[in-house]
C-alpha positions as CSV (number, residue, x, y, z in Angstrom):
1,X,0.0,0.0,0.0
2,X,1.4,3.4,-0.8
3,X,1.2,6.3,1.5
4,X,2.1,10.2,1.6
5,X,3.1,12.5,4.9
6,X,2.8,15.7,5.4
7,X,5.7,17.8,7.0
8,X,3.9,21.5,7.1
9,X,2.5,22.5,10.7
10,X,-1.0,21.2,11.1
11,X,-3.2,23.6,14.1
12,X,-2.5,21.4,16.9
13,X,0.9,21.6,16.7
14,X,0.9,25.1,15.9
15,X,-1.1,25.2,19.2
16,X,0.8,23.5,21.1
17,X,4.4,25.5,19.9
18,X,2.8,28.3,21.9
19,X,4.0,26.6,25.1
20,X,7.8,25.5,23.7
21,X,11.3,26.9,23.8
22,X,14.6,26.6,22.5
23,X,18.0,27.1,23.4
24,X,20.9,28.5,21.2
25,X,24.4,27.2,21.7
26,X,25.9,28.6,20.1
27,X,27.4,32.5,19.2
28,X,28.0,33.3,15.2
29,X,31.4,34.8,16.0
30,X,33.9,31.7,16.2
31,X,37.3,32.4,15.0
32,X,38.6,28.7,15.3
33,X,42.4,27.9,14.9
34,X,45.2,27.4,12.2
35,X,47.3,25.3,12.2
36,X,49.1,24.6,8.8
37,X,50.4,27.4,6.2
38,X,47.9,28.1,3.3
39,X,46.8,31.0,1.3
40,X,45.7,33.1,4.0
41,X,44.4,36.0,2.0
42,X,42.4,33.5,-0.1
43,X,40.8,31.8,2.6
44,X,39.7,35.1,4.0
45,X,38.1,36.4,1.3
46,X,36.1,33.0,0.5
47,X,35.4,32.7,4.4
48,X,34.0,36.6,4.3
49,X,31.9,35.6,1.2
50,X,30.9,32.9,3.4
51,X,29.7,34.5,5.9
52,X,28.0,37.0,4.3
53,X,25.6,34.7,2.4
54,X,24.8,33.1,5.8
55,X,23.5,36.1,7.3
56,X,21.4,36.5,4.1
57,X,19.6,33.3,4.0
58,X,21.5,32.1,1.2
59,X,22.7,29.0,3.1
60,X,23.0,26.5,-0.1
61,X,25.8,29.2,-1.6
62,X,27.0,29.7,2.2
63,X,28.1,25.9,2.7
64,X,29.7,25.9,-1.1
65,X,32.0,28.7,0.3
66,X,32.4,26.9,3.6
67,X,33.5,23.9,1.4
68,X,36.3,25.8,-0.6
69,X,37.5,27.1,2.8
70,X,38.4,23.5,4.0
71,X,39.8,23.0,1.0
72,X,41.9,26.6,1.1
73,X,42.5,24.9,5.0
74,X,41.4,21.6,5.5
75,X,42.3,22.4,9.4
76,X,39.6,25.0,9.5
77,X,37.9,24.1,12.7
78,X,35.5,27.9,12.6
79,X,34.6,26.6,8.7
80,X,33.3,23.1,9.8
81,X,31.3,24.8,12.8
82,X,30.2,27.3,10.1
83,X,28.9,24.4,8.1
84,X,27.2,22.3,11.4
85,X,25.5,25.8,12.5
86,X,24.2,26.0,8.8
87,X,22.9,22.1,8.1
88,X,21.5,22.2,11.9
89,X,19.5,24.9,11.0
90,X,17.8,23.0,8.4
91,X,17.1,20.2,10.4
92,X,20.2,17.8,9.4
93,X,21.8,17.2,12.5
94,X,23.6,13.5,11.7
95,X,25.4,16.0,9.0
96,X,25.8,18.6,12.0
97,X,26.9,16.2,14.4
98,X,29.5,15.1,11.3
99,X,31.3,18.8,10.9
100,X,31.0,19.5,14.6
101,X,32.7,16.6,15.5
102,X,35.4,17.7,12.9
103,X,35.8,21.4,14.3
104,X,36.5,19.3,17.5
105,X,39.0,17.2,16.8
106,X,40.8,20.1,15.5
107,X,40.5,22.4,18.8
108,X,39.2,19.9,21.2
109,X,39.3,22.3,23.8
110,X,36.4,24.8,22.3
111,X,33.6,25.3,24.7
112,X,30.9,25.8,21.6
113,X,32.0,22.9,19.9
114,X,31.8,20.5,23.2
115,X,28.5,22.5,24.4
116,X,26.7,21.8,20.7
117,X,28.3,18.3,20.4
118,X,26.3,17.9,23.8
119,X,23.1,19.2,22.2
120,X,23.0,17.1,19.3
121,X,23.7,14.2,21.6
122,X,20.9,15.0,24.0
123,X,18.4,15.7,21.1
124,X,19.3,12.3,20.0
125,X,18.3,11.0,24.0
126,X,21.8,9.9,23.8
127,X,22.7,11.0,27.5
128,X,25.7,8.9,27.8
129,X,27.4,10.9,25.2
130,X,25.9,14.5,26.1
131,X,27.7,14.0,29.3
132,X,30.8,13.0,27.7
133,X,30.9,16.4,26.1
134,X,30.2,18.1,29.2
135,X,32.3,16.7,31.8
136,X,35.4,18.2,28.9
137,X,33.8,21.3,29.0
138,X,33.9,21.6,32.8
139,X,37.2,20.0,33.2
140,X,38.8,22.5,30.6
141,X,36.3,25.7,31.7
142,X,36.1,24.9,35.7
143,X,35.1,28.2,36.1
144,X,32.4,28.1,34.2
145,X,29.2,27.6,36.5
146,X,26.6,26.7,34.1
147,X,28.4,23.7,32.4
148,X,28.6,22.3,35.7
149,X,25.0,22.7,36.5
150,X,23.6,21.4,33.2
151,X,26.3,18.5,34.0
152,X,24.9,18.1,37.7
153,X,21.0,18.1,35.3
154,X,22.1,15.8,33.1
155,X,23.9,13.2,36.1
156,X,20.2,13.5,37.9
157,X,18.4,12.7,34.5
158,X,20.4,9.3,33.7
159,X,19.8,8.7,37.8
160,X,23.0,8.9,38.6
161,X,22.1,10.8,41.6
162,X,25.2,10.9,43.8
163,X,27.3,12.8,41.1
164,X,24.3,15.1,40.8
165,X,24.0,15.8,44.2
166,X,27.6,16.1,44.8
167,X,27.6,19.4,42.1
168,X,24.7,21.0,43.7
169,X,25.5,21.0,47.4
170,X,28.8,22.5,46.7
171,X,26.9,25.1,45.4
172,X,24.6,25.4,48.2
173,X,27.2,25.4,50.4
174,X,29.0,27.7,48.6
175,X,26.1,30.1,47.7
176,X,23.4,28.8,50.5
177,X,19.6,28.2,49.5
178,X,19.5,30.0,46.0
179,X,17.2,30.0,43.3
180,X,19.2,28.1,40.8
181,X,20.9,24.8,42.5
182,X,18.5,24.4,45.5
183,X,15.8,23.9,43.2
184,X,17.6,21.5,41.0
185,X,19.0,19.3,43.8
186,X,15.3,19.5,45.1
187,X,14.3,18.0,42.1
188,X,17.2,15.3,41.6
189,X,16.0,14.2,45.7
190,X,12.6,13.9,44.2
191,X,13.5,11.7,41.5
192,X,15.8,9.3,43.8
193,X,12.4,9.7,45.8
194,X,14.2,11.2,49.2
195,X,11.2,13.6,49.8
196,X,11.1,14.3,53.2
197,X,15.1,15.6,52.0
198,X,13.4,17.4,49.4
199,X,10.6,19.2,51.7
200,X,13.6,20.0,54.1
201,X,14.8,22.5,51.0
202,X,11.6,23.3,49.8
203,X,10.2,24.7,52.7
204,X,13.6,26.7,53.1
205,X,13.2,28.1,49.5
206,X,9.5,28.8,50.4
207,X,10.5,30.6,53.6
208,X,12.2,33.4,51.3
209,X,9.8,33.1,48.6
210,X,6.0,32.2,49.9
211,X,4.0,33.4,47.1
212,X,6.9,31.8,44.9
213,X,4.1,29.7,42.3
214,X,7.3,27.5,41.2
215,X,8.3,26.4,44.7
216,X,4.9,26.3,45.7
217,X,3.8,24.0,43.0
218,X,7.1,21.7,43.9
219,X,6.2,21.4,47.1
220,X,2.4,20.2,45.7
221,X,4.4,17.8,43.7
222,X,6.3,16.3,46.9
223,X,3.3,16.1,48.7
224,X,1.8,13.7,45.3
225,X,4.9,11.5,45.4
226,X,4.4,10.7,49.2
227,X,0.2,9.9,48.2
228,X,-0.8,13.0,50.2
229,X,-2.9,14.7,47.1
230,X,-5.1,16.3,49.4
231,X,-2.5,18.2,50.9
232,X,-1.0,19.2,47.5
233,X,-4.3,20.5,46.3
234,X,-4.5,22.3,49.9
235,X,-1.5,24.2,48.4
236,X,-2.9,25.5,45.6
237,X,-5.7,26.5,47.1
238,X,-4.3,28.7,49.9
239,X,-1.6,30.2,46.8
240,X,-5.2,31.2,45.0
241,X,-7.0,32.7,48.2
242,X,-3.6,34.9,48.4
243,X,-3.6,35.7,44.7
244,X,-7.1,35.3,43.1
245,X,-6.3,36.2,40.0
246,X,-3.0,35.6,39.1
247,X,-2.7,33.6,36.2
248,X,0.7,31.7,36.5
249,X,-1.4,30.0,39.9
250,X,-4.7,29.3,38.0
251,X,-2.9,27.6,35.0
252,X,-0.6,25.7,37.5
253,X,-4.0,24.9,39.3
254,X,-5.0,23.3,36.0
255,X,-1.7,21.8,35.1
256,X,-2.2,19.7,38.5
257,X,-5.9,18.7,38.3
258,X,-5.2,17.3,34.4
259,X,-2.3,15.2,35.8
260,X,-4.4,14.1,39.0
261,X,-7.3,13.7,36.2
262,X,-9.9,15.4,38.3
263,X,-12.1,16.5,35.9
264,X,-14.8,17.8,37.9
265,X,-12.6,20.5,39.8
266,X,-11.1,21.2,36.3
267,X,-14.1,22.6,34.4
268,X,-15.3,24.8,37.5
269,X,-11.9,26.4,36.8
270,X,-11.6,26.6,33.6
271,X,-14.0,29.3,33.3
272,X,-12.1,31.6,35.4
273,X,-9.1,30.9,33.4
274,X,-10.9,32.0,30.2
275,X,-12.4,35.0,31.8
276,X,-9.4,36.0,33.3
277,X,-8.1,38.9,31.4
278,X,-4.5,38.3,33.0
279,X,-4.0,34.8,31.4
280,X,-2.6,35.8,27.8
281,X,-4.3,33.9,25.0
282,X,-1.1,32.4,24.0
283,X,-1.9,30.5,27.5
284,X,-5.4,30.1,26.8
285,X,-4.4,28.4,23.7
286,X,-2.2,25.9,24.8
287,X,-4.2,24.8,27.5
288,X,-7.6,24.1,25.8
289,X,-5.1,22.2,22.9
290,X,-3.6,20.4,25.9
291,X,-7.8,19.1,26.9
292,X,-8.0,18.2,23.7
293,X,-5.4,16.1,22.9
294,X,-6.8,14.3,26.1
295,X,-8.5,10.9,24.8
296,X,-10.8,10.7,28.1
297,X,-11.9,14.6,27.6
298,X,-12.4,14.6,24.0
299,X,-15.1,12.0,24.6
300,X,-16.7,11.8,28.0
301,X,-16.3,15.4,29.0
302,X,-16.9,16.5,25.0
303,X,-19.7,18.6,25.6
304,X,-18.0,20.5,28.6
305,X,-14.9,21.2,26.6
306,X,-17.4,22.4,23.5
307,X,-19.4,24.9,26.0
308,X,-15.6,26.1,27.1
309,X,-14.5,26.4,23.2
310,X,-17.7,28.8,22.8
311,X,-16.7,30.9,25.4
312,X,-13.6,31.6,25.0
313,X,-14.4,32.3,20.6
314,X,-16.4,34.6,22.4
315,X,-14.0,36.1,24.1
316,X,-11.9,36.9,20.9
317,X,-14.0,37.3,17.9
318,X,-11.4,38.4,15.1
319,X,-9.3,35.5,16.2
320,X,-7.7,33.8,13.5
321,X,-6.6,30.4,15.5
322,X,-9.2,30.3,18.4
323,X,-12.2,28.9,16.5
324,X,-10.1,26.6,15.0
325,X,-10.2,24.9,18.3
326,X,-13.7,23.5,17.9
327,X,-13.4,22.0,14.5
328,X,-9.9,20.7,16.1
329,X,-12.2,18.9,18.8
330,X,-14.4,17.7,16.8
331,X,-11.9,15.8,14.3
332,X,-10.5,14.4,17.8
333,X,-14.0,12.5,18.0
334,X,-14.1,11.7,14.8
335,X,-17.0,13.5,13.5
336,X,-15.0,15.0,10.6
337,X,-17.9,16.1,8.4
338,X,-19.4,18.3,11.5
339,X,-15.8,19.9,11.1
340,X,-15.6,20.4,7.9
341,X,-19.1,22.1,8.5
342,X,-17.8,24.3,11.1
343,X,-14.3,25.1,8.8
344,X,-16.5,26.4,5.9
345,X,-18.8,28.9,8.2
346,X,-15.4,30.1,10.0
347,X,-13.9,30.8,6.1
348,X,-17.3,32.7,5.7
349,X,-16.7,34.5,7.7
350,X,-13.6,35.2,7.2
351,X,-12.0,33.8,3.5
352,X,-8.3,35.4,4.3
353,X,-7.9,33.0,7.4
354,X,-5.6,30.6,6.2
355,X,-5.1,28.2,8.9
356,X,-9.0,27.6,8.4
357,X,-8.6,27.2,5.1
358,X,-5.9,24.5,5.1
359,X,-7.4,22.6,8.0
360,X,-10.6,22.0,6.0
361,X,-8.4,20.6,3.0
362,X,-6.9,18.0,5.5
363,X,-10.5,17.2,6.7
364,X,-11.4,16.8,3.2
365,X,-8.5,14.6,2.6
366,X,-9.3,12.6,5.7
367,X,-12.6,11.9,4.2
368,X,-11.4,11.6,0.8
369,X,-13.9,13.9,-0.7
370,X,-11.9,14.6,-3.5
371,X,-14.5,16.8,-5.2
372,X,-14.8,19.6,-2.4
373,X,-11.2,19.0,-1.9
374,X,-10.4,20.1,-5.4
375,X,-12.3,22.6,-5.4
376,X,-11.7,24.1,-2.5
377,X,-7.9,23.3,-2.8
378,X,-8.0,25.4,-6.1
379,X,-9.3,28.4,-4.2
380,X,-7.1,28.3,-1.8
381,X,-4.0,27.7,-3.8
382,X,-5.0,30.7,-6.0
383,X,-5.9,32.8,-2.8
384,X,-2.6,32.0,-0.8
385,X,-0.5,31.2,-3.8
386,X,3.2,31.5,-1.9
387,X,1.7,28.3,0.4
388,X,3.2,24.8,-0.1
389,X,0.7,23.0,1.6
390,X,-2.2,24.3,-0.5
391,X,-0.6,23.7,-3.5
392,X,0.4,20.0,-2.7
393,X,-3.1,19.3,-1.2
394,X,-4.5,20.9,-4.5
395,X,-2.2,18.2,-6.5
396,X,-3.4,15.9,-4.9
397,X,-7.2,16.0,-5.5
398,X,-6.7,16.8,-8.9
399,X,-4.5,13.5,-9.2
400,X,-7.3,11.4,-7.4
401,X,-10.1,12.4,-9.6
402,X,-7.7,12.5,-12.7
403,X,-7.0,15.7,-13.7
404,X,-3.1,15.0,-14.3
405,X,-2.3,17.8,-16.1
406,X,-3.4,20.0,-13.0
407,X,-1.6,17.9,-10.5
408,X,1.7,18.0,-12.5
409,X,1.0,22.0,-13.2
410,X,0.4,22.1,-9.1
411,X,3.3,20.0,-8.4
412,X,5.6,22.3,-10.1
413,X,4.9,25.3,-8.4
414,X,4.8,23.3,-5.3
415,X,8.6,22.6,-6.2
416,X,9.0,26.1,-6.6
417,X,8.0,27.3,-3.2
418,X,10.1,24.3,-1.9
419,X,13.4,25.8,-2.3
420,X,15.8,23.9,-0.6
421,X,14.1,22.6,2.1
422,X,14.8,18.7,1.4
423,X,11.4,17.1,2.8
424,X,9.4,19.7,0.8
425,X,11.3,18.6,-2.3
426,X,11.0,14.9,-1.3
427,X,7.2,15.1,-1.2
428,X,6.7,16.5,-4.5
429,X,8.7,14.2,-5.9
430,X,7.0,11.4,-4.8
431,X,3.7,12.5,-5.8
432,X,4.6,13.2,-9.0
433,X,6.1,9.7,-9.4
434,X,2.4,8.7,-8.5
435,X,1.0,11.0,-11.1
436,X,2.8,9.5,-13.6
437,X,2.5,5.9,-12.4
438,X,-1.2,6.5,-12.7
439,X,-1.1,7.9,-16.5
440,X,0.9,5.0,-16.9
441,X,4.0,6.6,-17.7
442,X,5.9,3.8,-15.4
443,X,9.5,4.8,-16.9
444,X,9.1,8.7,-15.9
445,X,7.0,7.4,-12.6
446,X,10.5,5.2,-11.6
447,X,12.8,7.5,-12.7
448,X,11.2,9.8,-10.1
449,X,11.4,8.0,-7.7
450,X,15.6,7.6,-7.9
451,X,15.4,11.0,-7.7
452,X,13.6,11.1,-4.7
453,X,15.6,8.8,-3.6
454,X,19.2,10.4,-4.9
455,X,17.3,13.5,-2.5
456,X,17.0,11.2,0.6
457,X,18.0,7.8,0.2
458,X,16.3,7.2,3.8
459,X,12.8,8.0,3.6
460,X,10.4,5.4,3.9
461,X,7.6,6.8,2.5
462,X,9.2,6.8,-0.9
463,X,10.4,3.4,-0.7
464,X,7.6,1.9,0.2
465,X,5.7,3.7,-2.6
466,X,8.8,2.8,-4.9
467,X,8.6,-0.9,-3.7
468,X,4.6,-0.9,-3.9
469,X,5.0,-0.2,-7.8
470,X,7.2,-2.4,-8.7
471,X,5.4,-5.2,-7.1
472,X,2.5,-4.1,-8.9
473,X,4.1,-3.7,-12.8
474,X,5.9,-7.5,-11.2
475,X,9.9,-5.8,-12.1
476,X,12.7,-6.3,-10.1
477,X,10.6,-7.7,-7.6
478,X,14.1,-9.1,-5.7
479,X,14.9,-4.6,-5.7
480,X,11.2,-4.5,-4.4
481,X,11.8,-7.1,-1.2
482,X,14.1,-5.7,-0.4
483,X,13.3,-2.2,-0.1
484,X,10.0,-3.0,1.5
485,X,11.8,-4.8,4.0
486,X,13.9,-2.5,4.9
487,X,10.9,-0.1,5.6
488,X,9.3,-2.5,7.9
489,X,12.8,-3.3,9.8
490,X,12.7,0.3,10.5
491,X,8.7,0.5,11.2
492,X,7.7,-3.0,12.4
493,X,4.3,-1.8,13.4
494,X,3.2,0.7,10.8
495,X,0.1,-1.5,8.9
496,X,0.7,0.9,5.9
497,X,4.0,-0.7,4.8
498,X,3.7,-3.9,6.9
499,X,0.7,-4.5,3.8
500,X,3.8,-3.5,0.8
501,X,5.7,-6.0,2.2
502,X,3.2,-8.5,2.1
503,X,2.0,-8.0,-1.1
504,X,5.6,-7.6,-2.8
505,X,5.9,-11.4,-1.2
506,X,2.7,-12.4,-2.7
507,X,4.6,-11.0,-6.1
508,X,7.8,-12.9,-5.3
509,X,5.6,-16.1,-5.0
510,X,6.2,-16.3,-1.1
511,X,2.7,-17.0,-0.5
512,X,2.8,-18.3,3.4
513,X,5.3,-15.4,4.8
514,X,2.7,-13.2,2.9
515,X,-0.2,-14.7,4.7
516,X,1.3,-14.1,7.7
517,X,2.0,-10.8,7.0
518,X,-1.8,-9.4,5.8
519,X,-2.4,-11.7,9.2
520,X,-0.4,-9.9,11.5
521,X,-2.2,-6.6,9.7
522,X,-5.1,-7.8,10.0
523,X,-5.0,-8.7,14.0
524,X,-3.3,-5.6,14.4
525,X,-6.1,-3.6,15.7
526,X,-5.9,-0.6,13.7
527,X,-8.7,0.5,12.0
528,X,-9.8,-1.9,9.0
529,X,-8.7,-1.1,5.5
530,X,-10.5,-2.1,2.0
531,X,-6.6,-3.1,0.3
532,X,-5.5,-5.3,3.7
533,X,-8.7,-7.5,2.7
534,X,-8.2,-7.1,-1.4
535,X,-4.4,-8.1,-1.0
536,X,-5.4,-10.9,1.4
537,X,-8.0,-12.8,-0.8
538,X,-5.5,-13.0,-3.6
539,X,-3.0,-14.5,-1.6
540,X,-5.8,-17.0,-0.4
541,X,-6.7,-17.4,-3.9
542,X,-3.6,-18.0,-5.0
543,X,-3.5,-20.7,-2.4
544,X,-6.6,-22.4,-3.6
545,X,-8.3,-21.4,-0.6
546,X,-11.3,-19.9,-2.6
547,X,-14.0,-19.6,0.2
548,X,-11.5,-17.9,2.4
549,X,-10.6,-15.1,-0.3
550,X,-14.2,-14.7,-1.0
551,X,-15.1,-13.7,2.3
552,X,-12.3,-11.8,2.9
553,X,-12.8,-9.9,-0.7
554,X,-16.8,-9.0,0.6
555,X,-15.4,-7.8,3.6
556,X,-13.2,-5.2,1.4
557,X,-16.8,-4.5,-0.3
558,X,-18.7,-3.9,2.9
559,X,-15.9,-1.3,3.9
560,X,-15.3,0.5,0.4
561,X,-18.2,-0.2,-2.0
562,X,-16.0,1.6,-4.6
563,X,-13.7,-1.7,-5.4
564,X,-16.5,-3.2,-7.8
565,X,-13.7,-5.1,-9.8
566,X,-13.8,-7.6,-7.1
567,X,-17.6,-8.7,-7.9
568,X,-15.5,-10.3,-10.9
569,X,-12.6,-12.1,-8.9
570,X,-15.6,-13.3,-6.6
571,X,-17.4,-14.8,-9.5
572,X,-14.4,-16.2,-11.2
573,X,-13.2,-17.8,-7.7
574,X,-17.0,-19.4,-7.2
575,X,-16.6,-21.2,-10.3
């Protein structure tokens, strides 16, 4: 079976970056180190050049300056960090980690290069490593007091406790109770789970700082991990009789009766917290995003959480994001077509809100309405005709009803607006592959496809789709296995390319190890699909088990009435 993914920002994770951060590691001014004679004038000028297109955006031309500088000096450690700052930034950090690693071993005594070495690690949950990094940075930089508190962080996170706790009480003996290492050794008692050592602390921080809502909520926290809830919520509540209306206690307030699940308490809050002209929407947002995403909200309290919604659209009527909330909810209970309802009044209302606009596009791709999707994916991508997303989604109605021409068309703008972002790229590739694999153009369609490939040689969406075809069009079936295997190696439980694999198998004439493949698929608990049943009776069939395929090809009817051909195959396989 083939499949697409879409990179672009969908609402609720637009939502919920409202409530993220980032850290930067790293300043723009490195000089790095020399340490061989070469054309120093040359390298200057390239290195300049270098920089300058960097600071312009231009980060394709910057890493092709970058590149003749480690030629000019191939012990250029600020030209390798040059060229990790720039492929980080685009979201290639094995590449980053790569040239990083390379500025290192050249000046292995750099505090940026150790400190984003450590980064890459940690994004990678590599812990092990990240502390490698920063127990260097410490030893060579001892008097730098950060390293050895993200060190002491980073001991307390891989529960090695003792280290931890050894960095922060020198602090707090050199510094006493302080806002910085008090509170982390707190926490690193908490997780070794020595809290009665950790109220000792907290109640000393607290002593200083009552109406502190970040002590305060730590001590709430202590008080859950020694089963007294009642006195955490006790907490809370004397913190809001002190300060009614301050914000960062209400949303704490919530933060705590979401995690103890107690609803009830939740809801008579939540009101407040909508009304409260303190709490910024920003919070606002990410909180009711937060109830969604909840499973047991979304459906037992759904009509609460829809009354809440109301209010707060209420609250701000020329918001662009905030009624996208509803719709959001009601895709989270499934009722897509009551969304897609309340998408097309919001655009009424307001036809330049784009996130509206490319929210019902994805509802209309969910429900595979191809018609409205194409067009209303045409009016979009005429009306916000610098967005990617509209254009791909527009493609791709006009390839399921057929209009080629208007996918390709589509597709090559799409390309456009791509630039050099490599997923982007990736993604119009392979839908274009599929646009010519369904005007039968096989030879452009797998020609495509290397491309795609040539552009990311890892992405598993376009080798499963790559090894799909084949299968089907029965050439180099052996290339096919072994592509589609490699996709499930990496994704053993996706259903998607667990049913490529089985039917490339079926193609290879492996007809048992692709039974138990659509059987695995089928047992797997994921909602049913029309193909898993199609692909399994002709592997029955095939087996000459012709009142098993029969029954598994009406079951494909029953859930898509659309596959008629198999009337035929049922027929044939009765006689």
């Amino acid at each position: 079976m083939k499949s697409y993914k879409y990179y672009y920002i969908l609402l609720a994770l637009s939502i919920l970056n409202f409530s993220s951060c980032t850290k930067t590691l790293m300043p723009s001014g490195v000089t790095g180190k020399a340490k061989k004679e070469y054309d120093v004038a040359a390298f200057n000028e390239v290195y300049v050049e270098a920089l300058k297109q960097k600071l312009m955006g231009n980060n394709g031309d910057a890493l092709k300056y970058l590149e003749q500088c480690v030629k000019i000096n191939p012990k250029s450690d600020a030209a390798y960090y040059q060229m990790a700052q720039i492929v980080i930034a685009n979201g290639d950090n094995k590449n980053g980690k790569q040239y990083v690693s390379k500025a290192l071993s050249i000046d292995q005594k750099n505090i940026w290069y150790l400190t984003m070495l450590a980064s890459l690690y940690y994004q990678e949950k590599n812990i092990d490593s990240a502390i490698i990094f920063y127990e260097k940075a410490v030893k060579y930089f001892p008097e730098k007091e950060n390293l050895q508190l993200t060190l002491g962080n980073l001991y307390s996170e891989e529960k090695n406790f003792d280290k931890a706790n050894s960095i922060f009480e020198s602090f707090d003996k050199k510094y006493g109770i302080n806002e910085t290492s008090t509170l982390s050794s707190i926490k690193n008692l908490m997780s070794e789970e020595k809290y009665d050592d950790a109220m000792i602390k907290t109640l000393s921080l607290l002593k200083e700082y009552p109406d502190e809502i970040l002590y305060n909520g730590v001590l709430a926290d202590i008080y859950r991990g020694k089963g007294e809830n009642q006195k955490a919520m006790e907490v809370y509540n004397e913190l809001l009789e002190r300060n009614p209306d301050n914000p960062q206690i209400q949303l704490s307030l919530c933060d705590f009766l979401i995690e103890e699940k107690n609803y009830t308490d939740l809801f008579k809050l939540l009101s407040t917290v909508i009304l409260n002209s303190k709490v910024e929407r920003e919070s606002k947002i990410s909180l009711m995003a937060r109830l969604i995403e909840i499973p047991d909200l979304s459906n037992d309290w759904g009509e609460k959480l829809t009354i809440s919604l109301m209010v707060l659209e209420a609250n701000f009527n020329d918001d662009n994001v905030i009624p996208l909330l509803r719709p959001e909810l009601m895709i989270k209970q499934n009722k897509l077509a009551d969304a897609s309802i309340r998408l097309e009044e919001i655009i009424k209302t307001n036809p330049d809100n784009y996130y509206a606009w490319e929210k019902v596009l994805l509802v209309y791709l969910q429900l595979k309405d191809y018609d409205n999707l194409l067009k209303r994916g045409e009016e979009c991508a005429t009306r916000f005709n610098t967005s990617f997303p509209a254009k791909l989604l527009y493609a791709n109605a006009a390839l399921e009803t057929g209009k080629f021409s208007i996918a390709l068309d589509e597709l090559k703008k799409a390309e456009i607006l791509a630039a050099e972002n490599k997923e982007s790229i990736v993604q119009v590739l392979t839908m274009r592959a599929d646009v010519y694999y369904r005007m039968k153009e096989y030879s452009k369609a797998f020609e495509t496809f290397e491309t795609a490939l040539k552009t990311d040689n890892n992405d598993l969406t376009v080798i499963n789709n790559y090894a799909y075809y084949l299968a089907e069009q029965n050439t180099k079936l052996k290339e096919a296995e072994e592509m589609a295997k490699k996709v499930i190696d990496k994704e053993k439980g996706n259903t998607t390319f667990l049913d490529t694999y089985g039917w490339v198998l079926y193609k290879r004439g492996k007809l048992k190890e692709a039974a138990q493949v659509m059987e695995s698929i089928i047992s797997s608990g994921d909602k049913s699909d029309a193909v898993w049943y199609e692909h399994y009776g002709y592997i029955l069939r095939k087996q000459k088990k012709c009142k098993e395929a029969i029954d598994n090809w009406n079951i494909a009817l029953k859930i898509d009435s659309k596959k008629s051909g198999l009337l035929k195959e049922i027929e044939n396989c009765g006689k």
